[in-house]
GUMILO-604282 format. One record per residue (C-alpha): residue number from 1; x, y, z; residue in three letters. Coordinates in steps of 0.05 Angstrom, whole numbers. Layout:
<sites>
{resi NUM; X X; Y Y; Z Z; resn ALA};
...
</sites>
This chain:
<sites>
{resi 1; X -16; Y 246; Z -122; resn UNK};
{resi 2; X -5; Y 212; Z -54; resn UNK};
{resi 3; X 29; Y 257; Z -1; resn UNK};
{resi 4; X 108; Y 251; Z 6; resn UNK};
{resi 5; X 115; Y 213; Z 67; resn UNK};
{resi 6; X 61; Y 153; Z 28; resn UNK};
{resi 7; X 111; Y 165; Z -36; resn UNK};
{resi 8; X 167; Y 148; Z 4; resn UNK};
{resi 9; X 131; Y 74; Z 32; resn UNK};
{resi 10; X 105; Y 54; Z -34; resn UNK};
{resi 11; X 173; Y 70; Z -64; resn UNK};
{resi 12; X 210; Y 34; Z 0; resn UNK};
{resi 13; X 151; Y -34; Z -19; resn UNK};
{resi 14; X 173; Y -26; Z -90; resn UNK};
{resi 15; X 244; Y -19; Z -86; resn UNK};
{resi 16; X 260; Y -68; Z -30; resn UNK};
{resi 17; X 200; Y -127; Z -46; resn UNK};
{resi 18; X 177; Y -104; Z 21; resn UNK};
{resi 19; X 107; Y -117; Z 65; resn UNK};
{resi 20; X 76; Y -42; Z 90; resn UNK};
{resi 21; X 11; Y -32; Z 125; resn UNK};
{resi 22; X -38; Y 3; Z 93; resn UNK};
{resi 23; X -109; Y 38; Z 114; resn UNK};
{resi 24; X -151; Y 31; Z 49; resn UNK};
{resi 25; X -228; Y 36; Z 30; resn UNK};
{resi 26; X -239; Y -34; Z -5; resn UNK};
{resi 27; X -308; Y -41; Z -32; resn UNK};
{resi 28; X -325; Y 21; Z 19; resn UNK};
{resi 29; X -306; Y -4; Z 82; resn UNK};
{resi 30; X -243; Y 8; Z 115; resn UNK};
{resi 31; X -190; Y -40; Z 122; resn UNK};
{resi 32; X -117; Y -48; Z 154; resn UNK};
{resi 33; X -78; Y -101; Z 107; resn UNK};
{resi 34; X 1; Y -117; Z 93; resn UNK};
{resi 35; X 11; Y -110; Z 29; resn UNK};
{resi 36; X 73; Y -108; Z -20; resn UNK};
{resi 37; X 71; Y -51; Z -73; resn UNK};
{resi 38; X 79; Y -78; Z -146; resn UNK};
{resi 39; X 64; Y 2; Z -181; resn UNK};
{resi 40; X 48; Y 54; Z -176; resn UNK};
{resi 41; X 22; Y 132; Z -210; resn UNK};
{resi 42; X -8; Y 186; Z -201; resn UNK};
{resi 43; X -78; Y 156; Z -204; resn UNK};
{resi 44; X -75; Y 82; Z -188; resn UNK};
{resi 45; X -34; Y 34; Z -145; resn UNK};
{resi 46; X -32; Y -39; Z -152; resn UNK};
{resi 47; X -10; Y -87; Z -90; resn UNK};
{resi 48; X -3; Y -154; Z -77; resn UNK};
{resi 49; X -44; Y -162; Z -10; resn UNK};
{resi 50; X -10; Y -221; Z 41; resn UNK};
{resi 51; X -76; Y -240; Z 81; resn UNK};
{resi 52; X -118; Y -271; Z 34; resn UNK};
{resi 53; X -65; Y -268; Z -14; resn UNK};
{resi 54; X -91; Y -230; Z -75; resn UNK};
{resi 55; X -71; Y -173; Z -131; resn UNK};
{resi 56; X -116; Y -106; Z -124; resn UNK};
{resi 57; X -109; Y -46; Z -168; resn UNK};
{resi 58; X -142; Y 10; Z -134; resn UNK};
{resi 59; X -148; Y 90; Z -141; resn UNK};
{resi 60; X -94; Y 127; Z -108; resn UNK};
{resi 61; X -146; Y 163; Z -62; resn UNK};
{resi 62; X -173; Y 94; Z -35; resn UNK};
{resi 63; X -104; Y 94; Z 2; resn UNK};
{resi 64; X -114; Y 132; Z 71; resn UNK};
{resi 65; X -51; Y 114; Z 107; resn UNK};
{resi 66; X 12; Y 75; Z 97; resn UNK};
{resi 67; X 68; Y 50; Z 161; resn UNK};
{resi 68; X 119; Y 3; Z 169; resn UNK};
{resi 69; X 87; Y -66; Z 183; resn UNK};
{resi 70; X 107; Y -86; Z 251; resn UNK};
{resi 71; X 184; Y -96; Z 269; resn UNK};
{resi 72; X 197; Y -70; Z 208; resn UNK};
{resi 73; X 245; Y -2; Z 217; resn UNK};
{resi 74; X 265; Y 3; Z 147; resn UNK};
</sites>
């Protein structure tokens, strides 16, 4: 399971229909994308990425950091 503070961001995504920046290994590179969280367990998450808009489904542990996107307080 993701750490509490990365709980709380996906949940705030989910809940609200709201962009947050993730850090995430995609096809084993690193990458910084806005993304909206559609679920979420203890093993997988699946987002809707903004920029090029797409739907991923990736393991939890792929997931490295999640923020506020910019000007976005909560």
């Amino acid at each position: 399971m993701a750490d509490p503070l990365m709980t709380r961001f996906f949940r705030y995504s989910m809940e609200r229909d709201r962009a947050i920046r993730l850090i995430l290994m995609e096809n084993g590179r690193i990458a910084q994308v806005s993304a909206v969280v559609l679920r979420f367990d203890e093993q997988k998450i699946s987002l809707y990425i903004l920029r090029p808009p797409r739907n991923v489904t990736l393991p939890l542990t792929d997931v490295l950091s999640a923020s506020y996107v910019p000007k976005d307080e909560g």
